[in-house]
C-alpha positions as CSV (number, residue, x, y, z in Angstrom):
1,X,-277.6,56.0,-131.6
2,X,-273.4,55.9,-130.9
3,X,-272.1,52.6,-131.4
4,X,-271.0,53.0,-127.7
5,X,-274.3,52.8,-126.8
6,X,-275.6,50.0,-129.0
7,X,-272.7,48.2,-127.9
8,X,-273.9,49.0,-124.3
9,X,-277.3,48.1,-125.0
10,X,-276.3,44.4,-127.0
11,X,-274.1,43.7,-123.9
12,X,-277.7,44.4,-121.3
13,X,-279.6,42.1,-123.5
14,X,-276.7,39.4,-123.5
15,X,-276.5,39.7,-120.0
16,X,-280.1,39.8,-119.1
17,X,-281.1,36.6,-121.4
18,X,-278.1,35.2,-120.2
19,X,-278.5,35.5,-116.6
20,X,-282.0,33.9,-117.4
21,X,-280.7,31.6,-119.3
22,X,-278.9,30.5,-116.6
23,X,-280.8,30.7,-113.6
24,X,-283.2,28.1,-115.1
25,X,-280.5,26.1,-115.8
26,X,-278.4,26.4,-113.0
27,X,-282.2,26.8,-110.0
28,X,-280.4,24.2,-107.7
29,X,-283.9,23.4,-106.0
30,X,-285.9,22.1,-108.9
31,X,-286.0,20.3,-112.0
32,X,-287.8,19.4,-115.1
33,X,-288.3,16.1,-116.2
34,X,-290.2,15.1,-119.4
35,X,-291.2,11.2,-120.5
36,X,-292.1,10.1,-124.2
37,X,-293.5,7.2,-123.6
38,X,-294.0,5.7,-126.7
39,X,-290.3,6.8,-127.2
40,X,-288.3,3.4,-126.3
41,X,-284.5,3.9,-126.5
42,X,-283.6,0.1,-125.2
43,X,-285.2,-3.0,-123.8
44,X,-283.7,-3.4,-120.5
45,X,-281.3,-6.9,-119.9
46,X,-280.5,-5.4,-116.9
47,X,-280.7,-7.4,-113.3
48,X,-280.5,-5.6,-109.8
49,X,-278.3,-7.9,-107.9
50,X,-275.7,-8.3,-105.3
51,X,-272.9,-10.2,-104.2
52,X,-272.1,-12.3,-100.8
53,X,-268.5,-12.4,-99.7
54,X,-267.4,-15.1,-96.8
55,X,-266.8,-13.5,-93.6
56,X,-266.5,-14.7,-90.1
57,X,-270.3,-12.2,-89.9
58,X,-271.9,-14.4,-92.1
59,X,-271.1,-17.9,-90.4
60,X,-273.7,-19.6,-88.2
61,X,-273.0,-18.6,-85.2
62,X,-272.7,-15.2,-85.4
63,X,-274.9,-12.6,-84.2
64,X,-276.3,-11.4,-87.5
65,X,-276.6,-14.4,-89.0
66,X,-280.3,-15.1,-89.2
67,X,-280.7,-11.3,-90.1
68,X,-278.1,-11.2,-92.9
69,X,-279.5,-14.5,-94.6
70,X,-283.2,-13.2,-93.9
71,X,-282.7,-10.1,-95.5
72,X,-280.2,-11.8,-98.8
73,X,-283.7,-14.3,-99.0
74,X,-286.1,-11.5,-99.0
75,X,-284.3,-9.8,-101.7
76,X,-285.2,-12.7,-104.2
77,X,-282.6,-11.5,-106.5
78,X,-281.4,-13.3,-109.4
79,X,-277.6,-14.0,-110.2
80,X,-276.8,-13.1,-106.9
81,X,-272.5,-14.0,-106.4
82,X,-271.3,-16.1,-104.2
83,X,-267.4,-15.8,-103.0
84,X,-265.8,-17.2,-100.9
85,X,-262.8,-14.9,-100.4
86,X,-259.1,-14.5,-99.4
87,X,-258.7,-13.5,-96.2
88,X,-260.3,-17.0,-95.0
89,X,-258.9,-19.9,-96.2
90,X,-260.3,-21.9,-94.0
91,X,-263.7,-21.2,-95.1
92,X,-263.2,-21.0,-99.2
93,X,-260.4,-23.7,-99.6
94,X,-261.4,-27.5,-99.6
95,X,-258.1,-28.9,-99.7
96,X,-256.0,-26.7,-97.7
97,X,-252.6,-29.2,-97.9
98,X,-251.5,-31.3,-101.1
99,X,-252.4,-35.2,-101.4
100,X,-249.0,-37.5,-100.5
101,X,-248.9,-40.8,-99.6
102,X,-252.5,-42.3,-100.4
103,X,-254.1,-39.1,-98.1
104,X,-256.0,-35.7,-98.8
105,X,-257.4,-33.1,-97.3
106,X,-260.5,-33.1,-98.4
107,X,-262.9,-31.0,-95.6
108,X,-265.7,-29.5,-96.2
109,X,-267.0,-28.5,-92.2
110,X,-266.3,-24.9,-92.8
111,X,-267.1,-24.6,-95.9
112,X,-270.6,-26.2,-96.2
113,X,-272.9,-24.0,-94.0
114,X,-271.6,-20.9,-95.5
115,X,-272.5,-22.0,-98.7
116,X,-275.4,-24.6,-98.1
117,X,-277.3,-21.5,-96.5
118,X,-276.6,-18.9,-99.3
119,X,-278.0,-21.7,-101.5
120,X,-280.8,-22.3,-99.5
121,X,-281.6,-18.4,-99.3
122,X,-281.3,-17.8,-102.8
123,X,-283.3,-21.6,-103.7
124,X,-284.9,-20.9,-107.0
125,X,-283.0,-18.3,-108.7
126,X,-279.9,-18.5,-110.8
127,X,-276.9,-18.1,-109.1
128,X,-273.2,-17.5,-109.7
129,X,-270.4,-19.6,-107.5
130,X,-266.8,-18.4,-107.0
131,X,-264.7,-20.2,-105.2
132,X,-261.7,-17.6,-105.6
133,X,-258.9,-18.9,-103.5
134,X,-256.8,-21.7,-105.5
135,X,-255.0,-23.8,-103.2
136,X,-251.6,-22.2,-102.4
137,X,-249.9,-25.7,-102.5
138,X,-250.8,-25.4,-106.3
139,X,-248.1,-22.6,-107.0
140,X,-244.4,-22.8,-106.4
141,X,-242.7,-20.4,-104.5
142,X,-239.5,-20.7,-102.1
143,X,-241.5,-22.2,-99.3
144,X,-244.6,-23.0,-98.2
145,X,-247.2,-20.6,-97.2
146,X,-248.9,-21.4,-94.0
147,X,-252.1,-20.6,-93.2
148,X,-253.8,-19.3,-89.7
149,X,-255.6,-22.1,-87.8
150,X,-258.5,-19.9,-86.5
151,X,-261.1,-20.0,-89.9
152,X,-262.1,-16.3,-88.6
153,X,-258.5,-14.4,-89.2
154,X,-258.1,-12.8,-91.7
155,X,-254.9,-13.3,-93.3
156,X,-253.6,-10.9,-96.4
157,X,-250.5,-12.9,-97.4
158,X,-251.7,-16.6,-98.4
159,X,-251.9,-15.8,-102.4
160,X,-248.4,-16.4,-103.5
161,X,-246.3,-17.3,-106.5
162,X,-247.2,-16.9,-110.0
163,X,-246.6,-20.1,-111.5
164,X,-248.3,-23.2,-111.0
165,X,-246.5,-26.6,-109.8
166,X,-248.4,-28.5,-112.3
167,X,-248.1,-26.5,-115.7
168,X,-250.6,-28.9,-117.6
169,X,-252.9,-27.4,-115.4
170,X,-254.5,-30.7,-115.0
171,X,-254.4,-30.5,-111.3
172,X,-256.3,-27.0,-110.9
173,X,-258.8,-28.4,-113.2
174,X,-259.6,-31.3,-110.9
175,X,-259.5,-30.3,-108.3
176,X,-262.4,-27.3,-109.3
177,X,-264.2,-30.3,-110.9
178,X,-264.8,-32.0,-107.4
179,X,-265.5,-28.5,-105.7
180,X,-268.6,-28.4,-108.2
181,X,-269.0,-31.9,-107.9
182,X,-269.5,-32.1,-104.5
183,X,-272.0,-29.2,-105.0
184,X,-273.9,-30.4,-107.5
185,X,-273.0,-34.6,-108.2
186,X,-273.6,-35.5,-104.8
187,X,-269.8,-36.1,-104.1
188,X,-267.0,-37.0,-106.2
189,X,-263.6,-39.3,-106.2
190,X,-260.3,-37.6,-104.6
191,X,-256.8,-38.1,-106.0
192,X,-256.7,-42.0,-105.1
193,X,-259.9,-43.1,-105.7
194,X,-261.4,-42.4,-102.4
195,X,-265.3,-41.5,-102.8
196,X,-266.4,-38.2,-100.3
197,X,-270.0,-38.1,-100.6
198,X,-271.6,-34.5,-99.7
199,X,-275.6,-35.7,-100.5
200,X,-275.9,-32.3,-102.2
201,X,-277.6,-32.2,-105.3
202,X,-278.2,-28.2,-106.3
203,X,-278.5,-26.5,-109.2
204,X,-275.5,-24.1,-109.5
205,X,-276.3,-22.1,-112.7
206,X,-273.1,-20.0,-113.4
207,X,-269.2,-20.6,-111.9
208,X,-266.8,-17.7,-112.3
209,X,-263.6,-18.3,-112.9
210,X,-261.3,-16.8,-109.8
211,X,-261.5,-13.2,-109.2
212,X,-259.6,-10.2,-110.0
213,X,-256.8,-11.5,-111.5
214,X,-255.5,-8.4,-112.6
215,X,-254.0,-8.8,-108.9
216,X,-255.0,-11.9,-107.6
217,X,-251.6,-14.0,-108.3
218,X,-251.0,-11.5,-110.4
219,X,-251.9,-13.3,-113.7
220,X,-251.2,-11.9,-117.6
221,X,-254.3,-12.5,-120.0
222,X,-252.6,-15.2,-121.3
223,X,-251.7,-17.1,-118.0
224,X,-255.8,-16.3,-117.0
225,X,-256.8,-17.4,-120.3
226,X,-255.2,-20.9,-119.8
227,X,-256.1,-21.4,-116.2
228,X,-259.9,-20.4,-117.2
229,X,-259.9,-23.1,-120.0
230,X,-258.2,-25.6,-117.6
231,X,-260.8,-25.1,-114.8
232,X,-264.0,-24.9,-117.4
233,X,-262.8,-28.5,-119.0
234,X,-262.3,-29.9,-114.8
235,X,-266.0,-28.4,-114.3
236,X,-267.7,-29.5,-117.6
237,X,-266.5,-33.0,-116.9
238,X,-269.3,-33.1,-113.8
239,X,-271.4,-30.5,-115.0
240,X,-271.7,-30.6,-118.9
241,X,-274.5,-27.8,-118.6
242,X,-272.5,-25.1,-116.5
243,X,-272.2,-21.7,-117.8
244,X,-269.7,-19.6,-116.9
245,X,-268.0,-16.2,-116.1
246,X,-264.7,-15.3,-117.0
247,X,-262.7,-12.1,-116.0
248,X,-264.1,-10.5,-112.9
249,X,-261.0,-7.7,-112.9
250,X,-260.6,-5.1,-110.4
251,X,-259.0,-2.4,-112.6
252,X,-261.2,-2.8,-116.1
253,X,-259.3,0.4,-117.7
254,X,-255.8,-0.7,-116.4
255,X,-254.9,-3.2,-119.0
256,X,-257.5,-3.5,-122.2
257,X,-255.4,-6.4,-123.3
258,X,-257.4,-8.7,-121.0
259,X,-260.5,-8.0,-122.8
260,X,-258.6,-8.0,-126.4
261,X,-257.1,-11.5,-125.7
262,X,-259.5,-13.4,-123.6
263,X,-262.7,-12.5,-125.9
264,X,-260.7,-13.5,-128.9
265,X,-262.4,-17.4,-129.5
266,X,-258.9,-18.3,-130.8
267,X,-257.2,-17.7,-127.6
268,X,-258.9,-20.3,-126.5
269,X,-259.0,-24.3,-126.5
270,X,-261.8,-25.5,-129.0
271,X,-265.5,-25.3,-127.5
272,X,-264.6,-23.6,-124.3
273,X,-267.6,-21.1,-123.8
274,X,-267.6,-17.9,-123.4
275,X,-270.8,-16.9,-121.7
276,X,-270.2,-14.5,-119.5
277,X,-267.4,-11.6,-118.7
278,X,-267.1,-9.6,-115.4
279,X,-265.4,-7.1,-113.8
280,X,-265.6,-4.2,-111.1
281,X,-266.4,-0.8,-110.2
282,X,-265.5,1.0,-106.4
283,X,-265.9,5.0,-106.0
284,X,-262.7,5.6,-103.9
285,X,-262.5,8.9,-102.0
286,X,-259.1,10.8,-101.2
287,X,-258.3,10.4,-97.0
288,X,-259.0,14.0,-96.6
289,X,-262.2,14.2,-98.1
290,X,-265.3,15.3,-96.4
291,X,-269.3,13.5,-97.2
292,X,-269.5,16.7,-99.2
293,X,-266.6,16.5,-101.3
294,X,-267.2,12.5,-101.6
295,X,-271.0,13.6,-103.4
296,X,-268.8,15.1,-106.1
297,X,-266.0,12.5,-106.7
298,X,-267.9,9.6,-106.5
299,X,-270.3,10.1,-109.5
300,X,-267.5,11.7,-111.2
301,X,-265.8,8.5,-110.8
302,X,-269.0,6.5,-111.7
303,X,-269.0,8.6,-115.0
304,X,-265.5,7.3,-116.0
305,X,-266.4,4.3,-115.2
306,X,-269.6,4.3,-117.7
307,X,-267.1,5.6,-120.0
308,X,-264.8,2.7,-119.6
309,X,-267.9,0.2,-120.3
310,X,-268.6,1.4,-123.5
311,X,-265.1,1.3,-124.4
312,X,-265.1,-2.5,-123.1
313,X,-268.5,-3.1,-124.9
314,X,-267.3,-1.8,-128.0
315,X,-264.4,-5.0,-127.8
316,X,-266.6,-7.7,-126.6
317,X,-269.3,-6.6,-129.7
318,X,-266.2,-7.1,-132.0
319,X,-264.8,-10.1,-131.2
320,X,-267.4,-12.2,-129.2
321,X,-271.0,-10.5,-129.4
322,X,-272.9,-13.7,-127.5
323,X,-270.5,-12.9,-124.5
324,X,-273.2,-11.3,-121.8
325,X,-271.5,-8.7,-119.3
326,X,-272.1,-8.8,-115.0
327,X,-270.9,-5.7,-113.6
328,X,-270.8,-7.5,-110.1
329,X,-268.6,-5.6,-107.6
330,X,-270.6,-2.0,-107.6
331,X,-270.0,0.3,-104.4
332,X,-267.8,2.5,-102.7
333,X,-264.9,2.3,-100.3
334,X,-263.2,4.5,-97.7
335,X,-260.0,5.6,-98.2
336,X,-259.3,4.2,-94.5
337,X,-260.4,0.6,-95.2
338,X,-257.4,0.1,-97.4
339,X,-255.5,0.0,-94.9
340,X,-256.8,-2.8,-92.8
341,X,-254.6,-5.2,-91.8
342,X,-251.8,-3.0,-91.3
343,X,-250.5,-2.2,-87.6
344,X,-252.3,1.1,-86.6
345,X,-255.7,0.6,-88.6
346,X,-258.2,2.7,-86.9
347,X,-261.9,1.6,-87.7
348,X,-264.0,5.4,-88.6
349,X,-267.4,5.7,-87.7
350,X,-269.5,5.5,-90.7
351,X,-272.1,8.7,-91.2
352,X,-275.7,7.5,-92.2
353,X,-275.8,10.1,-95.2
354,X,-273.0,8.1,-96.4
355,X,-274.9,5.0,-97.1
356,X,-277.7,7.2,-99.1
357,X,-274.7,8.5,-100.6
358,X,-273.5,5.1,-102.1
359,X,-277.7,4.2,-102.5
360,X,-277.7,7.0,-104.7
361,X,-274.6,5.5,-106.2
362,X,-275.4,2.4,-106.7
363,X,-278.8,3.7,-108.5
364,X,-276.9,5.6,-111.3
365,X,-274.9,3.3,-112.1
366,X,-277.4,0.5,-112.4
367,X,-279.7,3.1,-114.2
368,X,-276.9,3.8,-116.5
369,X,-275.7,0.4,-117.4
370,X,-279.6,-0.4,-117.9
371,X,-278.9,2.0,-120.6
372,X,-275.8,0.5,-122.1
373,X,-277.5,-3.4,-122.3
374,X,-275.6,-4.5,-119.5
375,X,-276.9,-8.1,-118.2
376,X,-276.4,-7.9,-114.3
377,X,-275.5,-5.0,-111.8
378,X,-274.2,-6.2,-108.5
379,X,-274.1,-3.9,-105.2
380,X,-271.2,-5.0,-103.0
381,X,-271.6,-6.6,-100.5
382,X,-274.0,-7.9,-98.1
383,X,-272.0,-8.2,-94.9
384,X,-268.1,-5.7,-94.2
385,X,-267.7,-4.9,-90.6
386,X,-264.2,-3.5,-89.9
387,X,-261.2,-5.3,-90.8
388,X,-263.3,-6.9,-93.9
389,X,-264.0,-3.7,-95.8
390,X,-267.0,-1.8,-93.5
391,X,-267.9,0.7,-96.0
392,X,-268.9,-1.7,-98.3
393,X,-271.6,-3.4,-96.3
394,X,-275.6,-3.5,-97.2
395,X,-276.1,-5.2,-93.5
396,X,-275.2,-3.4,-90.3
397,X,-272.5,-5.7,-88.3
398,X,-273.9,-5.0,-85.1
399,X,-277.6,-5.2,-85.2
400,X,-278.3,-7.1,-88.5
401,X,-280.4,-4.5,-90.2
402,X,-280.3,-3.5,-93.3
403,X,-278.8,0.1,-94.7
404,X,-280.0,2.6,-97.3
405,X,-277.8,0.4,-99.8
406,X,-279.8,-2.4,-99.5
407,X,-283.1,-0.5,-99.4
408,X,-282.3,0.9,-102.7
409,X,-281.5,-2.1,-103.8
410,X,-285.0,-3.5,-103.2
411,X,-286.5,-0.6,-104.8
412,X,-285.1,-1.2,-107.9
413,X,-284.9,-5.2,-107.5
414,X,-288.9,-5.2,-106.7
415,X,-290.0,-2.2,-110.1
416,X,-287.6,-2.9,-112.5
417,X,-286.0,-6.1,-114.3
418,X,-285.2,-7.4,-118.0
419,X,-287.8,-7.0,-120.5
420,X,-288.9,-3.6,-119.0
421,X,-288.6,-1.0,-122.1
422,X,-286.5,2.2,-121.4
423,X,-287.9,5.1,-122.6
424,X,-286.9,8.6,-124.0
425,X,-286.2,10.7,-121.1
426,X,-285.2,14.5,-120.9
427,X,-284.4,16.6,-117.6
428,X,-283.0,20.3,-117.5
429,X,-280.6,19.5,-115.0
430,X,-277.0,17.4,-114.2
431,X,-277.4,16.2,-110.7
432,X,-280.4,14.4,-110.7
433,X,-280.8,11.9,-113.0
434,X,-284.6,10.6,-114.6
435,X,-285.5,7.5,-116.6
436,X,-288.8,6.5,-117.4
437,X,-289.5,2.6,-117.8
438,X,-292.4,1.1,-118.7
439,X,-292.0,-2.5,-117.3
440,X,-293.1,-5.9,-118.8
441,X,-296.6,-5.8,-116.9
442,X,-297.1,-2.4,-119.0
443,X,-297.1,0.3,-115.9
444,X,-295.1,3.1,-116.3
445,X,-292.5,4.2,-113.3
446,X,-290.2,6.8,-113.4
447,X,-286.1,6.3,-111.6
448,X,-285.3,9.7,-109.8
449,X,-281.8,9.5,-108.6
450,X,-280.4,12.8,-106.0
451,X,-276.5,13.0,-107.0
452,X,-276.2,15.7,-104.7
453,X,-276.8,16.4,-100.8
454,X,-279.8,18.6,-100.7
455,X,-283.5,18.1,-101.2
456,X,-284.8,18.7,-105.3
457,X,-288.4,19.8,-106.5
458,X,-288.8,17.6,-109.4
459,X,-291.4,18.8,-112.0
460,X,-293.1,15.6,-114.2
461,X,-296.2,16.2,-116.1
462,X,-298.8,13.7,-115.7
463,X,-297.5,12.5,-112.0
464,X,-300.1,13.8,-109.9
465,X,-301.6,11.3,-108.1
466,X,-298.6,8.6,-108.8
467,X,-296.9,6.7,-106.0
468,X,-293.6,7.7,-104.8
469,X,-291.6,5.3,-103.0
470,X,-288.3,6.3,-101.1
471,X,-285.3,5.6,-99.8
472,X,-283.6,8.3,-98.0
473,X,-282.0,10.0,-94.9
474,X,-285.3,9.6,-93.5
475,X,-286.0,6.2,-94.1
476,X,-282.4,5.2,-92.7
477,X,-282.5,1.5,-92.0
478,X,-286.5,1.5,-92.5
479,X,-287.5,0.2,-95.6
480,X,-288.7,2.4,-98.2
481,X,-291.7,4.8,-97.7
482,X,-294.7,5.8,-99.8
483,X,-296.2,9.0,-100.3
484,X,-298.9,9.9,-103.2
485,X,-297.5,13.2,-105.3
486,X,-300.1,15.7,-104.9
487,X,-298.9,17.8,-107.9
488,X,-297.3,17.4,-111.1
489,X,-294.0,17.6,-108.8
490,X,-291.8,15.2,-106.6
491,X,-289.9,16.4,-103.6
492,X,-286.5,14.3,-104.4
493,X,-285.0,14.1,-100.8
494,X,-280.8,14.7,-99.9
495,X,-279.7,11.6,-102.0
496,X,-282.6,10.3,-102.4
497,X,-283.9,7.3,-104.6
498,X,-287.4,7.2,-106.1
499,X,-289.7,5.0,-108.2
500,X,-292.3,7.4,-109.5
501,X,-295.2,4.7,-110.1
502,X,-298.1,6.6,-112.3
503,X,-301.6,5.5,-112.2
504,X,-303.4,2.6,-114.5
């Protein structure tokens, strides 16, 4: 035989296994999933929560109330975060204007039923308070910043300044000390002496120290660092048992030195804890991009983001390895919600695949830092409605029922929790992902996770007969449905989420 043709005939063979090779590979209908069970990679730490931002939606009053705290009870989530927010400072500041002259502030109208009723639908489960918004009297700056009288506008200006009017601090301290005091002590003692008694008494497990710094007042690690010890010595004063969560950045990968300083114990005033760090994670789409193109980016996003965990991991391990980790801002926003509050913002109807979209989302992610050891993943938010980032909600702002994002969240809040033991899993294929679990009551379930916007044939040994429950464009704002798998196979819906629960 010529060498022309042997050359011919090597290149058919390439080609042939090749194209083979490929196609079951590359089959974009079906995938092959395999579980060794007695193969256990991690022992999940891992909680399924959420957070609850302040919002004129969520007041009594308004007409999703009832529905918004109904469904945040139902959830019986632990570590579920509580913030009151920015854009209100009537309904997250206390002490709106500075003591003078023997008189304070001190009013806690607005405040109280936003938080009394998030306490009372999460009664019996840890939770973390964050009561973000300093007092703008606290910082100097050329004059002072005034504040909208109606407790429902949102205003985007009232953090100002950088430094502090009192630089010992001692003042921010306090006056967090009597926020958690009037929580948890039954009242407290203002600046003169004056009692205020509130008659609550609840248990407030974790406080997180302000949020997103990184921009928030726009704080170095060092000026955080201090301001966190100040406020944990005001709190620990009235609430010697409190734990707490320091951090809670919006940009993780934007400045490492945050992590590098504030993790370093000597950075810090002796026997200040450091229980807990936190920070964020939003899958942000370009203007122009279509539901389609959004599939793509936003798990490509979600994999940087993993990438960025580990590299943060890899710092807390080294220089504080009893410091726990809340991921506890996890979703996606439109590119048009950053511009509310600017003349000309135009509120977009919301597509439902989007919301399976950022179900899906939110699944991977919690799936993947189940993987990495991480202590508490937390969807964002309960209640947005335009002006107060829309495309973030679980809740719809208009009827009160709950989205695909919330369903999902169930799903994985009501199958999985710490203690379950991950176990080796293998699948042929990139876009959906597979992990096999076998919980703490010793049944074995199965995460299936559609990254992409078509249906999948998912091929498991052993699953015939197992219980499929699903959240997809189907269910909508239903809540999960249930279907047996008749084969060894499991019809994965257009971004859908499933718990494959095999028999006893």
């Amino acid at each position: 035989m010529s060498l022309s043709k042997v050359t011919r005939c090597l290149w058919l063979l390439v080609l042939f296994f090749g194209a083979a090779a490929g196609s079951a590979w590359c089959d974009e209908s079906s995938a092959k999933v395999n579980v060794a069970w007695g193969k256990v990679v991690r022992v999940s730490k891992t909680t399924a929560t959420l957070q609850v931002v302040v919002n004129p939606m969520v007041r009594r009053g308004s007409p999703i109330h009832d529905e918004a705290f109904a469904a945040l009870h139902d959830l019986q989530a632990d570590f579920v975060r509580y913030v009151p927010w920015l854009p209100y400072p009537k309904l997250g500041v206390a002490e709106l204007d500075p003591p003078a002259k023997g008189k304070t502030s001190w009013d806690f109208s607005l405040v109280d039923p936003l938080t009394v009723d998030f306490l009372e639908a999460t009664a019996g489960h840890p939770v973390v308070l964050n009561f973000s918004i300093i007092p703008q009297w606290m910082f100097r700056t050329p004059k002072p910043v005034s504040y909208p009288q109606n407790p429902d506008q949102a205003t985007w200006n009232y953090q100002q300044g950088a430094e502090l009017r009192d630089p010992s601090m001692k003042e921010l301290g306090d006056y967090y000390g009597r926020l958690v005091a009037w929580y948890t002590q039954g009242g407290f003692k203002d600046e003169f002496g004056q009692w205020h008694a509130s008659g609550h008494h609840y248990k407030v497990d974790f406080w997180e120290v302000l949020n997103e710094v990184d921009f928030e007042h726009s704080m170095t690690p060092q000026q955080y660092t201090a301001r966190y010890d100040a406020m944990v010595e005001g709190i620990r004063r009235v609430a010697p048992h409190m734990k707490f969560v320091g951090l809670a950045l919006a940009a993780p990968s934007r400045d490492p030195r945050f992590f590098e300083y504030f993790l370093n114990p000597k950075n810090h005033k002796p026997g200040i804890p450091l229980d807990m760090i936190s920070y964020h994670f939003y899958a942000s789409p370009t203007p122009d991009q279509s539901l389609d193109a959004q599939q793509f980016t936003f798990f490509e996003q979600a994999d940087h983001f993993l990438d960025v965990v580990r590299y943060i991991e890899a710092i807390r391990e080294r220089l504080s390895p009893g410091t726990g980790t809340m991921i506890n801002e996890i979703g996606a926003i439109a590119a048009e919600d950053g511009a509310q509050g600017e003349p000309g913002y135009v509120f977009k109807p919301i597509p439902g695949a989007y919301w399976n979209l950022c179900a899906a989302l939110y699944a991977y992610v919690y799936a993947q830092l189940a993987r990495q050891g991480i202590d508490a993943a937390g969807e964002s938010q309960l209640v947005g409605y335009p002006s107060q980032f829309p495309s973030v909600t679980m809740i719809d702002w208009t009827t009160g029922k709950p989205n695909a994002r919330y369903w999902a969240l169930k799903l994985l809040r009501d199958n999985f929790g710490p203690g379950d033991k991950l176990v080796e899993t293998e699948i042929n294929v990139p876009y959906v992902l597979a992990q096999g679990f076998v919980t703490r009551d010793g049944r074995h379930k199965i995460l299936l996770v559609n990254k992409r916007n078509r249906p999948m044939e998912v091929s498991i040994p052993g699953v015939k007969g197992a219980q499929v429950g699903f959240v997809d464009q189907t269910t909508g704002f239903d809540p999960p449905r249930t279907a047996p798998a008749r084969e060894d196979q499991v019809s994965l819906p257009a971004l859908g989420v499933a718990v494959v629960t095999l028999a006893p």
